[in-house]
N, C-alpha and C positions, 0 to 999 in steps of 0.2 A: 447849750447854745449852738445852731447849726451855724455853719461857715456861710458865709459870703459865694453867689452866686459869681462866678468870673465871668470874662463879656463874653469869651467864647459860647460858656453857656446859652448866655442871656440870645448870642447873637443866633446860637443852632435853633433856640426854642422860637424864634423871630419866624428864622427861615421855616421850619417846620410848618407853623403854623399858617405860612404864606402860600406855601405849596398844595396843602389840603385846601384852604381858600381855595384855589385855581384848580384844582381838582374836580370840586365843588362847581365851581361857573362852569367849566366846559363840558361836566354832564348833563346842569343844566341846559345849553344851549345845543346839548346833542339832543335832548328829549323834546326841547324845540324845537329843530328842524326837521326833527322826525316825524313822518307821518304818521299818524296810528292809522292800526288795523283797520279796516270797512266793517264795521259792523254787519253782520248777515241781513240781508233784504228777504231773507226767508229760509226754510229749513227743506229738503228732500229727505225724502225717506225711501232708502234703498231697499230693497226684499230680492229675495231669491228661495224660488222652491228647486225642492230636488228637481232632478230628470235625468237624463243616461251619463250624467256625473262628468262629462266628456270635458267640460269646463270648468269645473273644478278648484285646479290648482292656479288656475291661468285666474279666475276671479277672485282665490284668496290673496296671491299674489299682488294683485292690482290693488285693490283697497288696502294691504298693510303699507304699500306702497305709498299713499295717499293718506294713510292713516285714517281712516275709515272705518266706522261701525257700520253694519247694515244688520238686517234681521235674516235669517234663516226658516224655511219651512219646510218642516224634513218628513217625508214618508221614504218607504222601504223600497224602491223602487230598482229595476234592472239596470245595472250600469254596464259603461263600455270594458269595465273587467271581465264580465262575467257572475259576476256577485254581485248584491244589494246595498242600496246602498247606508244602510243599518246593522249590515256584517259586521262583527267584529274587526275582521280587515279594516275598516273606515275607524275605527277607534281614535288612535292618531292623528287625524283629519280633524277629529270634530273637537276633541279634546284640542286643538292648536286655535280652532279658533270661540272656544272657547278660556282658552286664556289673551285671547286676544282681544276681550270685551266685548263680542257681538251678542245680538239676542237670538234665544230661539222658540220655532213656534211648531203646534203640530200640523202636519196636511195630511190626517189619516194615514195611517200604518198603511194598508194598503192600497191607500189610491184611492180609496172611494169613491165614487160620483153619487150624485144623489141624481133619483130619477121622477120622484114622486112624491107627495106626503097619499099615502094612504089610510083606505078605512082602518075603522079600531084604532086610530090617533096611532098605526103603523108607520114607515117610514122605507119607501122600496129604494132600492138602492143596486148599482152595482159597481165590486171590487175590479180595478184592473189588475192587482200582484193577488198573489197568495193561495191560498186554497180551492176558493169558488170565485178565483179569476172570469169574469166573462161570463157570469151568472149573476140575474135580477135575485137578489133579498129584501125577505119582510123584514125592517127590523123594529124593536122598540127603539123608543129616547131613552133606555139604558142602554142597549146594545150598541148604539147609534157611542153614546159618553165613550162606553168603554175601548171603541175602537180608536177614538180621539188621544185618551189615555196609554193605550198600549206605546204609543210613539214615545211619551214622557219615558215612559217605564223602561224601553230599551235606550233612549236615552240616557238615564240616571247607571243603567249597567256600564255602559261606553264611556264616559264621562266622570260619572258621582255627581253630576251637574242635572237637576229639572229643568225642565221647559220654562220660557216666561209663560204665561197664562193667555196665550194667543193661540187661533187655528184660522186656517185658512182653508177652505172648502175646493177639494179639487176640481178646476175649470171653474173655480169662483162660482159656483154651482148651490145657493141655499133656498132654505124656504123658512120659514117663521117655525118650522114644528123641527130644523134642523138646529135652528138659532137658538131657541128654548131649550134644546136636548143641551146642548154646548153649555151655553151661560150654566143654565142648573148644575154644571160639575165643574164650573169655575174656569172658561174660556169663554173670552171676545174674540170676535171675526175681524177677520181684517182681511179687507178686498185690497183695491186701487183703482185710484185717479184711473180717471178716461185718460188723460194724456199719460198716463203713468204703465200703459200696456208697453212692453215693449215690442210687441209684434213677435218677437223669436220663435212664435209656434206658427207663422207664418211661411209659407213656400219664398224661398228666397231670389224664384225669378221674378213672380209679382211684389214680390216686398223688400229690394233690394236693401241690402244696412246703412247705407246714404242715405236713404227717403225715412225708413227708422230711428235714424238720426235726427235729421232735421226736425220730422215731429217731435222727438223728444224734446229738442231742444227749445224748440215753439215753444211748445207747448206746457211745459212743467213751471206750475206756481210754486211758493212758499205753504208748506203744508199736506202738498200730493206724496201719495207713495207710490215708489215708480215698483212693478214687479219684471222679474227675469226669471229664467229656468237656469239650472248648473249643466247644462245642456239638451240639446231637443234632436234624436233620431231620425228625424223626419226634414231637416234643413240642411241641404248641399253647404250652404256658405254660413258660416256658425254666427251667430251676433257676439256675442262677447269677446273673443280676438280684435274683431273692426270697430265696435263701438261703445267699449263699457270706460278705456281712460277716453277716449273725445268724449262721452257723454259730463264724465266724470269731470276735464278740463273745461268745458262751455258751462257746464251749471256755474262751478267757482269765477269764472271771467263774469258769468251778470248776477256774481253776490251772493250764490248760495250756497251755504253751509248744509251737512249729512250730522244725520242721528239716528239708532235705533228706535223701533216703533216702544221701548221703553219709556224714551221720551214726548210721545208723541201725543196731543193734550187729549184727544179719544179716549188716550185708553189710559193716562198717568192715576185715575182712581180704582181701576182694577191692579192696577202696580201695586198701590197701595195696600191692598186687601192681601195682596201674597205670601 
C-alpha cells in the first residue's frame, strides 16, 4: 500500500503543472505575434563561369556570406596567378565549395567557341587555352563530347566530386549539331535570361556597375538565371567588388530566394537520370 500523498506534494505537482501551462500560452502567443517568413515571389539562379579567377574568393566569400548556392562553370582558363584555373593549385578552392553545396557545370576545357556547324555533320570550332589556342578546328560530335567531358574528368581528379550534368557553351555560343553532340553524352545547356547578363564583359566606361545594377535589378524575374564571370581581364572597374551583395540585397528586399540550376525546373529531369 503506497503512502499518502502530503499537500506539499500535491501543492508542487499543482504549481508544476501551472507553469508548463504558461509556458505553453506564451509560446503560443509568441508564434502569434510573429510574423512568418514571406514566402519567395520567385527563385534566381546564380551562375558563374570561370575567367582570370581575379574574383574568385571575393564571390565565394559573398555567397557563403548570404548563404547561397549558385552554379559554377568551369573551364581551364588563365588566371591572375599565372596558372589555370583547373591546376591543381585551385584544388582547395573547388573542393571548398564543393563542400559547400553549390553545383557544377562544364564550359569546355579549353574555352571553346563554336564557330560553325560544318559539312560532313563537322563542327568548326576554336579553342582560346591549350594547345591549338587561336586555331579554327574540324571537329566531330564526339570530339566535340569529349572535350565537354574532359572538364568532369579534371574535376573528379581535384575533387573526387563530377560535374552535375550541365555545360554552358563559351560566349553562350551554340547551334543544334553542338546541342545534340552534348545531350548525346548526358549534358543540358544552360544559357541565361536576357536580364540575367551581367554586362562584366563589358568596358566599364560605357557600362558603368550602377547602370549594371539597376538593370539587374529591373530586370530579374522569378525563374531567370543571372550569369557572371570569376573575373574578366578586360574591365578597369571589376563588377563583383561593386555589385554582387547589392545585387544579392535588392533581389531579397522584392522576395527573392537563390538556388542551384539543380533545382531549377529545365533541368530537375535530367538531375534525375544522374
Amino acid at each position: 500500500m503506497t503512502a499518502p500523498r502530503s499537500f506539499a506534494q500535491h501543492t508542487g505537482k499543482r504549481a508544476r503543472a501551472a507553469a508548463a501551462a504558461a509556458l505553453a500560452l506564451a509560446a503560443l502567443a509568441t508564434a502569434q505575434s510573429t510574423p512568418a517568413a514571406p514566402a519567395c515571389r520567385g527563385t534566381v539562379y546564380l551562375t558563374f563561369d570561370t575567367g582570370s579567377q581575379s574574383q574568385a574568393e571575393l564571390i565565394a566569400a559573398t555567397l557563403h556570406r548570404h548563404q547561397i548556392k549558385a552554379t559554377f562553370f568551369l573551364a581551364n582558363e588563365k588566371t591572375v596567378r599565372g596558372d589555370y584555373s583547373l591546376d591543381p593549385a585551385w584544388a582547395g578552392y573547388w573542393k571548398a565549395r564543393v563542400a559547400e553545396g553549390h553545383a557544377f557545370g562544364s564550359h569546355t576545357f579549353d574555352h571553346v567557341y563554336w564557330q560553325k556547324d560544318a559539312a560532313q555533320g563537322l563542327i568548326q570550332v576554336k579553342p582560346q587555352f591549350g594547345a591549338q589556342a587561336g586555331h579554327s578546328q574540324l571537329w566531330t560530335a564526339q570530339q566535340y563530347c569529349a572535350e565537354i567531358r574532359r572538364v568532369d574528368q579534371r574535376f573528379r581528379e581535384l575533387t573526387g566530386r563530377g560535374l552535375d550534368p550541365l555545360w554552358r557553351a563559351p560566349g553562350g555560343r551554340t547551334s543544334p549539331r553542338t546541342l545534340a553532340a552534348a545531350k548525346a553524352c548526358g549534358y543540358a545547356h544552360a544559357g541565361w535570361a536576357k536580364a540575367g547578363f551581367s554586362g562584366d564583359e563589358l568596358p566599364s566606361e560605357t557600362a558603368p556597375n550602377a547602370l549594371l545594377l539597376k538593370k539587374s535589378l529591373d530586370g530579374l524575374r522569378g525563374g531567370d538565371i543571372f550569369m557572371a564571370h570569376m573575373g574578366i581581364w578586360s574591365r578597369k572597374d571589376p563588377w563583383a567588388p561593386a555589385n554582387l551583395e547589392p545585387l544579392i540585397l535588392g533581389l531579397k528586399q522584392k522576395g527573392m530566394c537563390f538556388a542551384t540550376l539543380r533545382e531549377h525546373p529545365a533541368y530537375l529531369e535530367m538531375m534525375k537520370q544522374q
